[in-house]
N, C-alpha and C positions, 0 to 999 in steps of 0.2 A: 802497122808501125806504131808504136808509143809515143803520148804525147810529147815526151821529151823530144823523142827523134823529128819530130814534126817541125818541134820548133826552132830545135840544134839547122836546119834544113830549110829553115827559112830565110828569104833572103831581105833584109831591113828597106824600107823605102827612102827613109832618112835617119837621124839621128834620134830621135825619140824614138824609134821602133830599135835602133843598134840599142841603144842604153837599156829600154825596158825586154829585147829579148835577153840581153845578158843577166840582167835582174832578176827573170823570170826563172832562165835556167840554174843561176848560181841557190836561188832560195827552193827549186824543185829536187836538190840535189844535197839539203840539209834539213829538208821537212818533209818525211815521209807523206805528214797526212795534208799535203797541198793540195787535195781535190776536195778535205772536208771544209765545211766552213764553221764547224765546231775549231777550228783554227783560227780563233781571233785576231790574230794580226795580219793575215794573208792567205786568201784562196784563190783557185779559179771560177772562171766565170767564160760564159759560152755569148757573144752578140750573136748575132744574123742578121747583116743589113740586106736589106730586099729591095728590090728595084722591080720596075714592071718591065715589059719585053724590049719597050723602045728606050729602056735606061735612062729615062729624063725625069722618071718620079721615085719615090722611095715611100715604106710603107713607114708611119710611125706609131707610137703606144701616147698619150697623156698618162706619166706613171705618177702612180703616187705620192712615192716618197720623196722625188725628186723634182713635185711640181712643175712638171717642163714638158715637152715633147721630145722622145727619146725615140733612140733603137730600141729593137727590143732582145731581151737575153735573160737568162737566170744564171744559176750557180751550178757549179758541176753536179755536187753532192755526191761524189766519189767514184762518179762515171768520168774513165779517161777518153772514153768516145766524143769529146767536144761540139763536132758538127752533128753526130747525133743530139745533141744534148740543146744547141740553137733550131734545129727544126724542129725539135719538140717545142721548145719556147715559143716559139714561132706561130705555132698551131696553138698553143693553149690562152696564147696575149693576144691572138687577133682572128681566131676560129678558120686562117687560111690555113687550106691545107692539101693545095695541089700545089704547092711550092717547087719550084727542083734547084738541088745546087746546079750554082754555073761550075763551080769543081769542088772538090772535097778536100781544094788544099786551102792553107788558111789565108783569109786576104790581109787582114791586119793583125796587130800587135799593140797592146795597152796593159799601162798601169795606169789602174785606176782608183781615186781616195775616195772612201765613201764615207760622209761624217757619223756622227751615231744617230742613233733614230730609235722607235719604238715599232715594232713589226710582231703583231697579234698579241698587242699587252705586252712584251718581253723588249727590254733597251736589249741594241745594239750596238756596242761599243765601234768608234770611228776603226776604220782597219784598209786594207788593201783589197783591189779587185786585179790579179793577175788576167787580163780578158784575153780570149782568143776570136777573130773575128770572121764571120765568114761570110761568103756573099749567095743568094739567093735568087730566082726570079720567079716573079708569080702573075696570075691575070688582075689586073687591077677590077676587073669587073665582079671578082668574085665577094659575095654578103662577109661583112665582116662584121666582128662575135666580139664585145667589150666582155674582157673577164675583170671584174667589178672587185675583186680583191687585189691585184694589180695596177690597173690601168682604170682612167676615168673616159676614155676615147679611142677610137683605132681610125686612121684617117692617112689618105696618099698625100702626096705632099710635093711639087716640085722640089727638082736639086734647091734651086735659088730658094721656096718659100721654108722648105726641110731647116738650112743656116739661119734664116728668119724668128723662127716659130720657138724655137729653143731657148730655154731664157738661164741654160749653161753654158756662158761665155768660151770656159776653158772644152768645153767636149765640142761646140762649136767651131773655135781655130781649129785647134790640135789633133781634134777625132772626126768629123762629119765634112769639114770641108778635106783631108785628108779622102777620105772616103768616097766623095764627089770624084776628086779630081783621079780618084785612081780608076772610078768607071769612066770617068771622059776619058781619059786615055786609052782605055780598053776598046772603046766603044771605036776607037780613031783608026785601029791600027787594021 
């Protein structure tokens, strides 16, 4: 299935995932090259939030750019395979790599602003992260591998200390506690 279809297919949790899939597919549908990110104003972008077996911790990155404790994820780079493209991330930010999706469909939905920055001597002007998001689980006991161009830390987290640790407010509300609550739900049913 194409990423379009994937996400034409998906069904919104609340209103910021209705407005940012509609956004997502109206700009995939006037910009060919929305998987590059040689497309300054808007590309995609693959998360993997991870969780350990019993769903109460979540893995995080210390990234770089964004001084914070993050999920973790990269950019397409013109791969339409998505959740390939977060378990690869997945493996290269934190050296796990006995990961399994809990499914291969997608959990969440974001737009996301990235301001400009300088990434290996070269500015990046501020632009769009179209994210697709997906959910994972892995052994929390497993060595984890800091990739030093990336991330300054790889560390489990509870749900509660994960909302904590973050010092981006807006991914915070809108993306991580969102993310929380849709495995406490999961984990209920």
């Amino acid at each position: 299935m194409s990423l379009l279809h994937e996400i034409e297919n998906y069904r919104p949790v609340n209103e910021q995932e209705e407005r940012d899939k509609a956004q997502m597919l109206q700009y995939m549908r006037s910009n060919p090259n929305y998987l590059e990110r040689e497309n300054q104003i808007a590309h995609f972008t693959a998360s993997i939030w991870t969780v350990n077996k019993a769903r109460t911790k979540t893995l995080m990155v210390y990234h770089n750019i964004y001084n914070s404790w993050s999920w973790i994820g990269g950019h397409a780079d013109g791969m339409e395979d998505l959740c390939r493209v977060a378990m690869r991330e997945l493996q290269e930010e934190t050296g796990v790599g006995n990961a399994v999706l809990v499914s291969k469909e997608i959990f969440s939905l974001e737009t996301l602003t990235v301001n400009g920055h300088v990434k290996k001597g070269v500015y990046v002007p501020s632009h769009l992260h179209f994210n697709v998001t997906y959910l994972a689980q892995a052994d929390e006991s497993q060595e984890l591998v800091v990739n030093e161009e990336e991330n300054q830390a790889v560390k489990w987290w509870t749900f509660e200390e994960a909302l904590q640790v973050s010092t981006e407010p807006w991914m915070v509300e809108h993306v991580y506690k969102k993310l929380v609550e849709k495995c406490t739900k999961a984990e209920r049913r």
